[in-house]
C-alpha positions as a printed NumPy array, in Angstrom:
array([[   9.188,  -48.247, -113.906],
       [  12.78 ,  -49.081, -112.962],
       [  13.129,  -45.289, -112.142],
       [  10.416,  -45.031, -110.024],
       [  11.529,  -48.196, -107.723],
       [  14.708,  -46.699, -107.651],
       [  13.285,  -42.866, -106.257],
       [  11.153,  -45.194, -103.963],
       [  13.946,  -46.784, -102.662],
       [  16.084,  -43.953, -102.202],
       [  13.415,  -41.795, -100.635],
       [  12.614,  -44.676,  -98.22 ],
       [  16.025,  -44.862,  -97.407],
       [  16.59 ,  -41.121,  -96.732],
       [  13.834,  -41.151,  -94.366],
       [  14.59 ,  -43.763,  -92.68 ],
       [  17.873,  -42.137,  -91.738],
       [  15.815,  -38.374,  -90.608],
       [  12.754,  -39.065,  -89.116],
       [  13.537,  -40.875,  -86.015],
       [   9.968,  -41.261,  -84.136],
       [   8.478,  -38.615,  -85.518],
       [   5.86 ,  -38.344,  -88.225],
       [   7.136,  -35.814,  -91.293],
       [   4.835,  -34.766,  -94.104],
       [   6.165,  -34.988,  -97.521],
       [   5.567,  -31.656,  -99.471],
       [   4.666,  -28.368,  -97.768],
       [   1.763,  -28.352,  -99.277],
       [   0.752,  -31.314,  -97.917],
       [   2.047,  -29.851,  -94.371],
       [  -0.362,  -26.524,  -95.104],
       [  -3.172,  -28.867,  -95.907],
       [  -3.193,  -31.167,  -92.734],
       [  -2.148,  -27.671,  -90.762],
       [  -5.692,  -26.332,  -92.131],
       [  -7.73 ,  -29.48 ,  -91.042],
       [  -6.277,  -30.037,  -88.049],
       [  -5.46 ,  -26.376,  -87.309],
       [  -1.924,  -27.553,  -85.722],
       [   1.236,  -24.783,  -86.6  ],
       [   3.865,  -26.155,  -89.154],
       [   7.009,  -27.537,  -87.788],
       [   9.85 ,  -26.802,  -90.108],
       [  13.256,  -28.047,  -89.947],
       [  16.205,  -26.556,  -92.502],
       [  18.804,  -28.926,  -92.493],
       [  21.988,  -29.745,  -94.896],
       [  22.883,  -33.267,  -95.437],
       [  26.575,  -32.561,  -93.741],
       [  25.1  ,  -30.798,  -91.079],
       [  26.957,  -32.117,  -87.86 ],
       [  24.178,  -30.22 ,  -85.928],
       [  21.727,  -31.46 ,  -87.979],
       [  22.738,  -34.863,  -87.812],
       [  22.821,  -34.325,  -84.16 ],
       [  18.694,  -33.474,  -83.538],
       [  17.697,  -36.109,  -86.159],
       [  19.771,  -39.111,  -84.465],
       [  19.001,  -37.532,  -80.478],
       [  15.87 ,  -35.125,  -80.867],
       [  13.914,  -36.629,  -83.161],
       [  14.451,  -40.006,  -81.834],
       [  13.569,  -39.071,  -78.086],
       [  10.372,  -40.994,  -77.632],
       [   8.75 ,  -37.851,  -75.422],
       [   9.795,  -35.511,  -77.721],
       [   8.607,  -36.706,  -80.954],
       [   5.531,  -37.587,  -79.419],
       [   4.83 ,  -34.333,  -78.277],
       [   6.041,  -32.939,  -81.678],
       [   3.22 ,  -35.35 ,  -83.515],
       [   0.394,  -34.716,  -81.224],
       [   1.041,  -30.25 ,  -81.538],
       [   2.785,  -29.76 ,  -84.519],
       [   2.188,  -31.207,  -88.711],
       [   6.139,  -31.806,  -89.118],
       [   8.161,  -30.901,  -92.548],
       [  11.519,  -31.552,  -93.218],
       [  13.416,  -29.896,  -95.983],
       [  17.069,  -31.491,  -96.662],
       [  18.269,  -28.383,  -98.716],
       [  20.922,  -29.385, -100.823],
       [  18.807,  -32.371, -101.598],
       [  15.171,  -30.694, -102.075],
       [  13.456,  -27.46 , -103.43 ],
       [  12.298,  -25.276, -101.125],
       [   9.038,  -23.222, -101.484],
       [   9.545,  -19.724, -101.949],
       [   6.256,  -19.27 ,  -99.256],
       [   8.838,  -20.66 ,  -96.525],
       [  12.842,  -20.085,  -98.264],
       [  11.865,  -16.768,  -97.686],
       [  12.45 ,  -17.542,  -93.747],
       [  15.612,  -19.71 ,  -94.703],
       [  18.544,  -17.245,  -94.682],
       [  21.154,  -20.466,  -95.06 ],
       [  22.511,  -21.503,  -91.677],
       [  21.393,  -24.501,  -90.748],
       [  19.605,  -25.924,  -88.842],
       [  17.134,  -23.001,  -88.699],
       [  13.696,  -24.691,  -87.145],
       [  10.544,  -22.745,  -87.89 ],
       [   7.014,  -22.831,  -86.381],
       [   4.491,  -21.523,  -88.837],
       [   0.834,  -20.988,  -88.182],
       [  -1.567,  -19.463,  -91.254],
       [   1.296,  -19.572,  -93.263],
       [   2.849,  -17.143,  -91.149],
       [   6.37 ,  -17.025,  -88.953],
       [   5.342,  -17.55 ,  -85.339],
       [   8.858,  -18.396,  -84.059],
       [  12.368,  -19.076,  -85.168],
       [  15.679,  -20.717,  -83.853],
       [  18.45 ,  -21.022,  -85.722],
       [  21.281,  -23.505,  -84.395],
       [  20.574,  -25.909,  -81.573],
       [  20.505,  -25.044,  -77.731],
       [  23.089,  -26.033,  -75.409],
       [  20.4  ,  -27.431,  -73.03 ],
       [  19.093,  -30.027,  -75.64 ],
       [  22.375,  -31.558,  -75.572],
       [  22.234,  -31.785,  -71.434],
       [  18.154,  -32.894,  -71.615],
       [  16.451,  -33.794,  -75.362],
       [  13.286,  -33.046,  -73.245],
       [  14.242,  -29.457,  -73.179],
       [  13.694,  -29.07 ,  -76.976],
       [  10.246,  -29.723,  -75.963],
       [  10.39 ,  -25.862,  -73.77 ],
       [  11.685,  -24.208,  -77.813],
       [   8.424,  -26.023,  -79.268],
       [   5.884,  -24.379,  -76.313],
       [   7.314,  -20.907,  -77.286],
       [   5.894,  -21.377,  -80.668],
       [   2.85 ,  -22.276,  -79.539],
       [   2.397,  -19.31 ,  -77.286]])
């Protein structure tokens, strides 16, 4: 029991410091399973714990009230901390180990990449919002 309110705690606490506003599914194949009811592509974001960049979209992308809203209402959202978590080999296989590579996956296939951050989300979060429309497309 202590165990568990210990992973509870710590898990609670790790998301509260990456999700910002937006709403992140826990497993990928919970991700695959809302993606297949709701038939919304899979937002993926490969980060690393020391990741300035990283760091940088959780605490100014992912906190941007327009942007996470628009990532919740097109997008199921999964992020994968990987030098904290397992990946599945159905999406490592798109993680080549620079991060932060972001992925949009539709029908479990690779509809759009980007790895690093843009130079225009620092100047305008909003303009993360033009990467996410190209996966859509």
């Amino acid at each position: 029991m202590k165990k568990i309110i210990i992973f509870i705690l710590v898990v609670n606490s790790f998301a509260f410091y990456w999700v910002g506003k937006v709403d992140w599914a826990m497993t990928y194949d919970q991700a695959k399973m809302i993606s297949k009811q709701t038939n919304k592509p899979i937002f993926v974001d490969f980060a690393l714990s020391h990741c300035p960049p990283c760091k940088w979209i959780s605490n100014n992308i992912y906190t941007n009230d327009k942007v996470a809203k628009y990532m919740n209402k097109h997008f199921v959202n999964l992020l994968f901390i990987v030098d904290e978590q397992r990946v599945p080999n159905e999406i490592g296989q798109y993680f080549a180990g620079s991060t932060p590579t972001l992925l949009i996956i539709k029908n479990g296939k690779l509809i759009y990449e980007q790895v690093g951050i843009q130079r225009s989300w620092m100047d305008n979060q909003e303009n993360f919002i033009n990467f996410l429309q190209k996966g859509l497309k």
